[in-house]
DOPARO-737569 format. One record per residue (C-alpha): residue number from 1; residue in one letter; x negated, y negated, z negated. Coordinates in nm, 4 decimals. Example, Ala and Ser with C-alpha at 12.3 -4.5 7.8 and 13.67 -1.06 7.14 Angstrom:
2
+-----+----+----------+----------+----------+
:   i : aa :       c1 :       c2 :       c3 :
+-----+----+----------+----------+----------+
:   1 :  A :  -1.2300 :   0.4500 :  -0.7800 :
:   2 :  S :  -1.3670 :   0.1060 :  -0.7140 :
+-----+----+----------+----------+----------+
END
This chain:
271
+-----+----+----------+----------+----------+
:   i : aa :       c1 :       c2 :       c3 :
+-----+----+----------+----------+----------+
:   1 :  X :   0.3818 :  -0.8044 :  -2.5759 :
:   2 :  X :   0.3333 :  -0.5320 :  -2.2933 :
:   3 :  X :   0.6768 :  -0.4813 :  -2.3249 :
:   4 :  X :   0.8176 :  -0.8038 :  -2.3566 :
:   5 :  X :   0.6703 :  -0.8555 :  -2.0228 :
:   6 :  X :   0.7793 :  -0.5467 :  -1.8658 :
:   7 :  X :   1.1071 :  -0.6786 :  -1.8832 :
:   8 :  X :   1.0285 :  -1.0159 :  -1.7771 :
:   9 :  X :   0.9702 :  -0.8511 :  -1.4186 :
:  10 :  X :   1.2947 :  -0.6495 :  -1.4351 :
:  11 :  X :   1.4579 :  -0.9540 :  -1.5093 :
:  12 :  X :   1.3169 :  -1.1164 :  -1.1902 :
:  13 :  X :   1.3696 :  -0.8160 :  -0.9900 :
:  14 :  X :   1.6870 :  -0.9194 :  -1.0337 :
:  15 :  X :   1.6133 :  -1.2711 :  -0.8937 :
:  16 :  X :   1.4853 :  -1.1248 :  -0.5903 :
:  17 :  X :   1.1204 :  -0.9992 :  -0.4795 :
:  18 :  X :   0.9726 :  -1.3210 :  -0.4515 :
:  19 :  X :   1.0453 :  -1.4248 :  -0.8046 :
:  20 :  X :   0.9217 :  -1.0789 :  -0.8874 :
:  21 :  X :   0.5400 :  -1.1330 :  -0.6471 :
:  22 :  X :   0.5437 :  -1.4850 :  -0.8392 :
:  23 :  X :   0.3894 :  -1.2921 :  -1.1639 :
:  24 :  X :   0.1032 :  -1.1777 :  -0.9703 :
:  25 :  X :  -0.1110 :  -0.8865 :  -1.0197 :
:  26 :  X :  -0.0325 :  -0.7972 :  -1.3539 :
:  27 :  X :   0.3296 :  -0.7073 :  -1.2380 :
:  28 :  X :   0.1800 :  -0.4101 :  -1.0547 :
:  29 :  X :   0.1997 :  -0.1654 :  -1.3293 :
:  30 :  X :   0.5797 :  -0.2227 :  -1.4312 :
:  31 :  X :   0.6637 :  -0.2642 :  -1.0223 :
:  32 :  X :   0.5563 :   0.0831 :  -0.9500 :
:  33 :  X :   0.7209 :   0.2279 :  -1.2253 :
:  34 :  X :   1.0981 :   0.0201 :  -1.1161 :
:  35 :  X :   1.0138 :   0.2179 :  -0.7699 :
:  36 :  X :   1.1559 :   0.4853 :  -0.9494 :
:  37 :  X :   1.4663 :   0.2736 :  -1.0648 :
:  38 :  X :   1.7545 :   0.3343 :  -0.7626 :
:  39 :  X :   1.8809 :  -0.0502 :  -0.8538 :
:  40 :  X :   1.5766 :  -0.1775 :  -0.8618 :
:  41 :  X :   1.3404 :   0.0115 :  -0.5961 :
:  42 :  X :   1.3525 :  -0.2029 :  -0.2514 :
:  43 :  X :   1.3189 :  -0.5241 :  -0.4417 :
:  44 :  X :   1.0142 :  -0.3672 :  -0.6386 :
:  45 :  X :   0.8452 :  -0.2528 :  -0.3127 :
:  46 :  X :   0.9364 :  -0.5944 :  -0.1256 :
:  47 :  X :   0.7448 :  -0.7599 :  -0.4789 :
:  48 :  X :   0.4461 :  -0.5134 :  -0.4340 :
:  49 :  X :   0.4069 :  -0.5849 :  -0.0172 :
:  50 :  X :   0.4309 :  -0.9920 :  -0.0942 :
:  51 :  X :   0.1735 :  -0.9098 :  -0.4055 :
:  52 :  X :  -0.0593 :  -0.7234 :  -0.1174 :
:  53 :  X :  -0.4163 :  -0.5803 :  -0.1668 :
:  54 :  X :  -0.4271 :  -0.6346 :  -0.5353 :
:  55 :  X :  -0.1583 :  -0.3529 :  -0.5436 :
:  56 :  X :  -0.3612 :  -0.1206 :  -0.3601 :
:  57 :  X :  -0.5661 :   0.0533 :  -0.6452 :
:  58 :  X :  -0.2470 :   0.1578 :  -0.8376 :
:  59 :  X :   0.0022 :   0.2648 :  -0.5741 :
:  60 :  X :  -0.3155 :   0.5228 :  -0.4731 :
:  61 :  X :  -0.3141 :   0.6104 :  -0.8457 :
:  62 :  X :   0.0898 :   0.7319 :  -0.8171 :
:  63 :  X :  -0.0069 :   0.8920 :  -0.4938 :
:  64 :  X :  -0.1270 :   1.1475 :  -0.6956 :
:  65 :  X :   0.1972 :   1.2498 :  -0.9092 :
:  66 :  X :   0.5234 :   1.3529 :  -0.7393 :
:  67 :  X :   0.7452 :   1.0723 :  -0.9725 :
:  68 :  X :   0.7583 :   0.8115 :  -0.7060 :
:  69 :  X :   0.5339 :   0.9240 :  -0.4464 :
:  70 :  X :   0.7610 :   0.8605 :  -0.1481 :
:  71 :  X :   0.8116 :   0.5041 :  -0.2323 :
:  72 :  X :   0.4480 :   0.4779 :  -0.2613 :
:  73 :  X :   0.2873 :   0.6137 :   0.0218 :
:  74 :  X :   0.6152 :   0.3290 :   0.1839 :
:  75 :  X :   0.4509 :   0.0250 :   0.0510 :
:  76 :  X :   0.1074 :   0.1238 :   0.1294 :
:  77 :  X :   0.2101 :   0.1625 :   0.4775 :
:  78 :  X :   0.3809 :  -0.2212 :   0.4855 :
:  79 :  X :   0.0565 :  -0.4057 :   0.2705 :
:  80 :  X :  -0.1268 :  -0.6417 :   0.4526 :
:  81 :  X :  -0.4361 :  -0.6565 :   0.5616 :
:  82 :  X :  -0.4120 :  -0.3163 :   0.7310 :
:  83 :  X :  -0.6262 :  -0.0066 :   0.6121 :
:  84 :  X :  -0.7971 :   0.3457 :   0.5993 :
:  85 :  X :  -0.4743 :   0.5361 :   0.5937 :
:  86 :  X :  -0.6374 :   0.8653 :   0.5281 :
:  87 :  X :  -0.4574 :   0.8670 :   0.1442 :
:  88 :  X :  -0.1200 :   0.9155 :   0.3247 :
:  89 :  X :  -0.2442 :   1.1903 :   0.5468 :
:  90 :  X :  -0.1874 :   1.4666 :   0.3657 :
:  91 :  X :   0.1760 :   1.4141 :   0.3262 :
:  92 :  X :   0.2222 :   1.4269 :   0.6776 :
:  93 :  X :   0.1785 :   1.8137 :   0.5655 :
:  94 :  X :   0.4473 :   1.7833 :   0.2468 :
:  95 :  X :   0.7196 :   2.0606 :   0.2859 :
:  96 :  X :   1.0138 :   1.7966 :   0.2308 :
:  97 :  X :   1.0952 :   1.6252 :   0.5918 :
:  98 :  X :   1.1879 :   1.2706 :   0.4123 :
:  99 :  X :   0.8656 :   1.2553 :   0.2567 :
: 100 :  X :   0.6673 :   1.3764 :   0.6323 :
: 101 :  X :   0.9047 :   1.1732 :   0.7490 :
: 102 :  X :   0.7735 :   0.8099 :   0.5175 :
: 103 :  X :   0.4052 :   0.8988 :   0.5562 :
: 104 :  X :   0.4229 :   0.9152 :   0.9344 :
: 105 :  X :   0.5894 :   0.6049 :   0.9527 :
: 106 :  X :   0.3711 :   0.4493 :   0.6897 :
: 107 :  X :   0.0624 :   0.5690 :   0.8581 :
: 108 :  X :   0.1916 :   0.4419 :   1.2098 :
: 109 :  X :   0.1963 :   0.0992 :   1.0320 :
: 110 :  X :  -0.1378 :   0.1381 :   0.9088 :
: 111 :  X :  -0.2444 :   0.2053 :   1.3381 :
: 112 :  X :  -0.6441 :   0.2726 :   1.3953 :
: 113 :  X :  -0.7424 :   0.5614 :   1.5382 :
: 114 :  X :  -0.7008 :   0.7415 :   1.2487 :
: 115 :  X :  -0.3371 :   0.6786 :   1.3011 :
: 116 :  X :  -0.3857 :   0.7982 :   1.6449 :
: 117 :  X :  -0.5269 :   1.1561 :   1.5459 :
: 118 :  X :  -0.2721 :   1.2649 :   1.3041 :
: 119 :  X :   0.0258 :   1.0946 :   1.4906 :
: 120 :  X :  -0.0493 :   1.2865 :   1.7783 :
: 121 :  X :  -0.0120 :   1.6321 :   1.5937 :
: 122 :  X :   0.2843 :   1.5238 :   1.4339 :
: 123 :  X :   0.4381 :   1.5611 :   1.8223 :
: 124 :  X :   0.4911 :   1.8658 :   1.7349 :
: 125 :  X :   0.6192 :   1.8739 :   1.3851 :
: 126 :  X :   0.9721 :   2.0853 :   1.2441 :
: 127 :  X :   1.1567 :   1.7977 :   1.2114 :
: 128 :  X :   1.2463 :   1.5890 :   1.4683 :
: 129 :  X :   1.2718 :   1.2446 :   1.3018 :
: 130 :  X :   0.8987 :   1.3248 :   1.2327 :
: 131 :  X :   0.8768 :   1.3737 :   1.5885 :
: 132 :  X :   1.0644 :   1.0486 :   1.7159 :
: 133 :  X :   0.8415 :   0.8368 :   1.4542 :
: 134 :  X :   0.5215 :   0.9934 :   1.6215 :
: 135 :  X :   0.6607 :   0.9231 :   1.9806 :
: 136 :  X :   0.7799 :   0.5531 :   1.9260 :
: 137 :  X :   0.4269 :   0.4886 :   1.7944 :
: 138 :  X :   0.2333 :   0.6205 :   2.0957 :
: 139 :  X :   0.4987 :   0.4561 :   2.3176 :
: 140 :  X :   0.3915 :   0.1307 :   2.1452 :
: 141 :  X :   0.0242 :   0.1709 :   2.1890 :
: 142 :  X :  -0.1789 :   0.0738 :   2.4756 :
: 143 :  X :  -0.4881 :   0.3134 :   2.3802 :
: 144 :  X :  -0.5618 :   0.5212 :   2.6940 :
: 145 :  X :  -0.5562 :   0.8281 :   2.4955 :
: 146 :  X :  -0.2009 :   0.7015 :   2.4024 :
: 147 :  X :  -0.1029 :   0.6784 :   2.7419 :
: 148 :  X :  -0.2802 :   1.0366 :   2.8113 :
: 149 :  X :  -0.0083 :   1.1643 :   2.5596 :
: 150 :  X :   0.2522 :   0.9790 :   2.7225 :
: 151 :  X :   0.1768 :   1.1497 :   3.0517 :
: 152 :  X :   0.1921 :   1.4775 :   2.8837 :
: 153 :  X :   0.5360 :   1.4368 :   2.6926 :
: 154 :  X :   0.6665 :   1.3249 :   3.0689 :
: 155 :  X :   0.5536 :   1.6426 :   3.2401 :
: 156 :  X :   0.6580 :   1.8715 :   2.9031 :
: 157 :  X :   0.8854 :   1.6645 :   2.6890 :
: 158 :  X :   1.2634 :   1.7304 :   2.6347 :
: 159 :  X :   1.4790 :   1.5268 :   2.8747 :
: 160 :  X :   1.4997 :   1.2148 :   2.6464 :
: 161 :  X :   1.1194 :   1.2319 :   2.5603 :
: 162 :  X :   1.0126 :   1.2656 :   2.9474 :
: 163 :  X :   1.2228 :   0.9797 :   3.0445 :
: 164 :  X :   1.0977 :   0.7626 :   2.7721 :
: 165 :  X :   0.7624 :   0.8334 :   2.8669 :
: 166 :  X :   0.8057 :   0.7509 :   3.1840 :
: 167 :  X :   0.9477 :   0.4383 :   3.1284 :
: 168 :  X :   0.7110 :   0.3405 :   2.9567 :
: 169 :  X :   0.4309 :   0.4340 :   3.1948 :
: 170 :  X :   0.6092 :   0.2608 :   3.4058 :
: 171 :  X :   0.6352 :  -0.1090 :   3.2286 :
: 172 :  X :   0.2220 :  -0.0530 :   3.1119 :
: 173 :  X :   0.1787 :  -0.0959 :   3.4865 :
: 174 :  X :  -0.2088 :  -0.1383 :   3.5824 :
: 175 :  X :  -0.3004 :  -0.0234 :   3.2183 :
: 176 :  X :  -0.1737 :   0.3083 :   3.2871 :
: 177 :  X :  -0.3701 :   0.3704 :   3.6267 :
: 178 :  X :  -0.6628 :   0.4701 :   3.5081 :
: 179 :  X :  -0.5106 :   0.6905 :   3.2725 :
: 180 :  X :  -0.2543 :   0.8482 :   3.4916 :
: 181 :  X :  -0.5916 :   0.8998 :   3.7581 :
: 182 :  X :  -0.8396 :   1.0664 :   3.4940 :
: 183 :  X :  -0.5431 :   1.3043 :   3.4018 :
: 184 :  X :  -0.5593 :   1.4416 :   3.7636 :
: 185 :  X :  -0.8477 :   1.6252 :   3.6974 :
: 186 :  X :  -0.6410 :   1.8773 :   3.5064 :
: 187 :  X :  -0.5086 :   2.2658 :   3.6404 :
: 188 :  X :  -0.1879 :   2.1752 :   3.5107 :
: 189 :  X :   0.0383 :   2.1944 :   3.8489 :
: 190 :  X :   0.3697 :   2.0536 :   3.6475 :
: 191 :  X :   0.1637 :   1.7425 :   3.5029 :
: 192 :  X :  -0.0162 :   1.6910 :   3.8356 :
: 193 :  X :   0.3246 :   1.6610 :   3.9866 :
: 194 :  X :   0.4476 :   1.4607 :   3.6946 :
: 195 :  X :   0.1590 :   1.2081 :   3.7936 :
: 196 :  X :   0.2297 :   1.2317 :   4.1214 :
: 197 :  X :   0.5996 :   1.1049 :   4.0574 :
: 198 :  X :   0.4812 :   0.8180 :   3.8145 :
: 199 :  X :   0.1864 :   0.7132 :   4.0702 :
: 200 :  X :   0.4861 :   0.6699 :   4.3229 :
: 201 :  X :   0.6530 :   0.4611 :   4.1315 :
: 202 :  X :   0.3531 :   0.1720 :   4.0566 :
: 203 :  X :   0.4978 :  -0.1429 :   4.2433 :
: 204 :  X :   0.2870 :  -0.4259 :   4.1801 :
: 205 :  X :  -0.0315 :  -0.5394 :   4.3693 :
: 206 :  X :  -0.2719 :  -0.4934 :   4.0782 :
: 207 :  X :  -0.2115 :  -0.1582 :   4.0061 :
: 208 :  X :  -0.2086 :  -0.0359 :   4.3635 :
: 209 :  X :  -0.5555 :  -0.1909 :   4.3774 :
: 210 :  X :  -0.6983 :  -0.0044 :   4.0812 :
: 211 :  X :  -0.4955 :   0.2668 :   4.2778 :
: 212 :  X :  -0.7215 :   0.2179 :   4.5765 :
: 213 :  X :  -1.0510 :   0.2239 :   4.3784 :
: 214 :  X :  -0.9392 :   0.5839 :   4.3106 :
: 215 :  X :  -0.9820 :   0.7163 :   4.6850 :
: 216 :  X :  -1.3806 :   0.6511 :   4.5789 :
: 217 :  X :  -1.4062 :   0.9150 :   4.3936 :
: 218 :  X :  -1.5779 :   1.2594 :   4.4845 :
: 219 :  X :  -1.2942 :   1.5303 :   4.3406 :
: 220 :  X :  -1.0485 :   1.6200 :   4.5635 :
: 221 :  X :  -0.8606 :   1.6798 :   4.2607 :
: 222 :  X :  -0.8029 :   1.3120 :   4.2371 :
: 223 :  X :  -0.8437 :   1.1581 :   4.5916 :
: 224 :  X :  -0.5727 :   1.4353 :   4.7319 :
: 225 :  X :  -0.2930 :   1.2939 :   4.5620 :
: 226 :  X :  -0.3778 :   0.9326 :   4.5594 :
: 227 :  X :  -0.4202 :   0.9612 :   4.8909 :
: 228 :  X :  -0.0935 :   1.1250 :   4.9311 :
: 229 :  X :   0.0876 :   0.8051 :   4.6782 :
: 230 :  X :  -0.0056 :   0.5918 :   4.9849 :
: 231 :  X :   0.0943 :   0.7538 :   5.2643 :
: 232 :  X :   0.4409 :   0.7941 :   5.1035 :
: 233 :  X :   0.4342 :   0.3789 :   5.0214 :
: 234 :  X :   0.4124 :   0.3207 :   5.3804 :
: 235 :  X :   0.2278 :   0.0553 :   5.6155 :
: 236 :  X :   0.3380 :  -0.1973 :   5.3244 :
: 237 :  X :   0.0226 :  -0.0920 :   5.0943 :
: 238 :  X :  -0.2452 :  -0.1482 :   5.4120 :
: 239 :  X :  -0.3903 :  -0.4643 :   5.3348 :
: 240 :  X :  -0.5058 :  -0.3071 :   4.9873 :
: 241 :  X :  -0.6561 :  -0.0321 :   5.2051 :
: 242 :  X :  -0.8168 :  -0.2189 :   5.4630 :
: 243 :  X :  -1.1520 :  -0.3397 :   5.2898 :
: 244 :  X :  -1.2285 :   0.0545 :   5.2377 :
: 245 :  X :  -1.2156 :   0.0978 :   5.6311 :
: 246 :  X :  -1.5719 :  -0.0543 :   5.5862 :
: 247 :  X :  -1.6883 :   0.1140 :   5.2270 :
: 248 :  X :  -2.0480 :   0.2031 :   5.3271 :
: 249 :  X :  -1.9581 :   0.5965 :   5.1789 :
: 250 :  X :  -1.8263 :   0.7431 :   5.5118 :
: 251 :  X :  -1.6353 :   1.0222 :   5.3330 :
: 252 :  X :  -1.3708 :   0.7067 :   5.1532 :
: 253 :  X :  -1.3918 :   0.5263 :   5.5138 :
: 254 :  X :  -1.2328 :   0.8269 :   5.6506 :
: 255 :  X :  -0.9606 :   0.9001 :   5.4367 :
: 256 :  X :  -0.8822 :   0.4825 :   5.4141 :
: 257 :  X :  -0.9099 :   0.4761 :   5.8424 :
: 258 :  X :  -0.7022 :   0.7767 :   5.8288 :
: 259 :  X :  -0.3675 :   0.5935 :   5.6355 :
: 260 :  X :  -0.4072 :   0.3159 :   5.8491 :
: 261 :  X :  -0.4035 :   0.5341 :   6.1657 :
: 262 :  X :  -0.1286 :   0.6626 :   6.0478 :
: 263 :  X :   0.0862 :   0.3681 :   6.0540 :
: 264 :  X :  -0.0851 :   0.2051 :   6.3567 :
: 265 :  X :   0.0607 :  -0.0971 :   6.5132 :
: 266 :  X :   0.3505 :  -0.0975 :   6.2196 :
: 267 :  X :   0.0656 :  -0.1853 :   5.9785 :
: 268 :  X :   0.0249 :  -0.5810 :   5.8689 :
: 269 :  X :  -0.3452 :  -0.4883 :   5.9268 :
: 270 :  X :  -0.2620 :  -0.4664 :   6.2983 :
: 271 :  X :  -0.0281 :  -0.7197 :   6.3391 :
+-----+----+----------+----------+----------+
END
């Protein structure tokens, strides 16, 4: 009877995967083993995704043998609800690239801050399809620590990785200000400079303003360079520095009295 029915699902793999999902849970077994079929193995995975958590358990059982492993640790990453995607972790460590390469994009499905963690190390990985998987996830996210990485891979990244980084930064907008300010603090002279050059390049109103708050702070570390972002934006940027030419902290009312001197009569706060 078993396998009568085992070939009842080939025969609607053939149909397609949704003819194939239609004979529910009890298709799981056979599924997993047509991963393994080169016909047969996208329309079993598409079955085992539209079949969902019920095909959990067993595609963690084949995690544990190398006979279709890699098509595994794929469908785990593409069920539905999203999970713990610690079983797929230690594949990110397999010596084949193609396999590093499905468990990192698996696991980026998966997100959480799991998925964070071991994404980030992966930055670094041999293979650089490993690498570009890793990267295109943090470039989605808009996790501060994300956007810590991102400022990073600007300031030491290859050419394409800087510049996609930056970009990015760039289109988070008023998300990435506090981020970008909190990575001041650092000795690092070529990322300080890289923040610099991003900071310069905030346009809108709300991130100047979040901008602003930053001249409150008590590190030189971080006021210096903000400081030094709006004298290089120019009288424009004054009304969002007027209201600290009254903070009651005399040390931000001089450095905010001090930019607006600067510009003097050219400043709309003059006008």
């Amino acid at each position: 009877m078993m396998l009568l029915f085992g070939w009842k699902v080939r025969w609607r793999l053939r149909q397609g995967p949704d003819a194939a999902a239609e004979l529910g849970p009890r298709a799981v077994k056979h599924l997993i083993r047509a991963l393994e079929d080169p016909r047969l193995r996208t329309t079993a995975a598409d079955a085992l995704v539209r079949i969902g958590t019920p095909a959990r358990p067993a595609l963690l059982k084949r995690l544990k043998t190398r006979r279709g492993a890699q098509k595994a640790v794929e469908v785990l990453g593409r069920l539905r609800p999203r999970t713990d995607p610690s079983p797929l972790v230690p594949f990110l460590q397999d010596p084949s690239a193609p396999m590093r390469r499905t468990a990192a994009k698996a696991i980026a499905r998966q997100g959480g801050s799991l998925s964070f963690t071991v994404l980030s190390e992966s930055l670094s990985d041999a293979d650089p399809g490993v690498r570009r998987i890793a990267v295109a996830y943090l470039l989605r996210s808009t996790d501060p620590r994300a956007i810590r990485q991102m400022v990073r891979l600007a300031a030491h990244g290859d050419e394409d990785l800087s510049r996609q980084a930056a970009a990015r930064i760039g289109q988070l907008g008023y998300l990435a200000v506090g981020p970008l300010v909190e990575a001041l603090r650092t000795s690092d002279e070529v990322l300080r400079g890289t923040i610099g050059y991003l900071m310069d390049v905030l346009e809108d109103n709300e991130s100047l303003v979040i901008l602003a708050k930053a001249l409150e702070e008590d590190d030189p570390r971080i006021v210096e360079p903000v400081r030094a972002t709006f004298l290089r934006k120019g009288p424009e940027v004054a009304p969002i520095l007027a209201p600290l030419a009254v903070h009651p902290d005399a040390r931000v009312r001089k450095t905010a009295l001090g930019l607006l001197a600067r510009w003097d009569s050219a400043s709309p706060v003059f006008a």
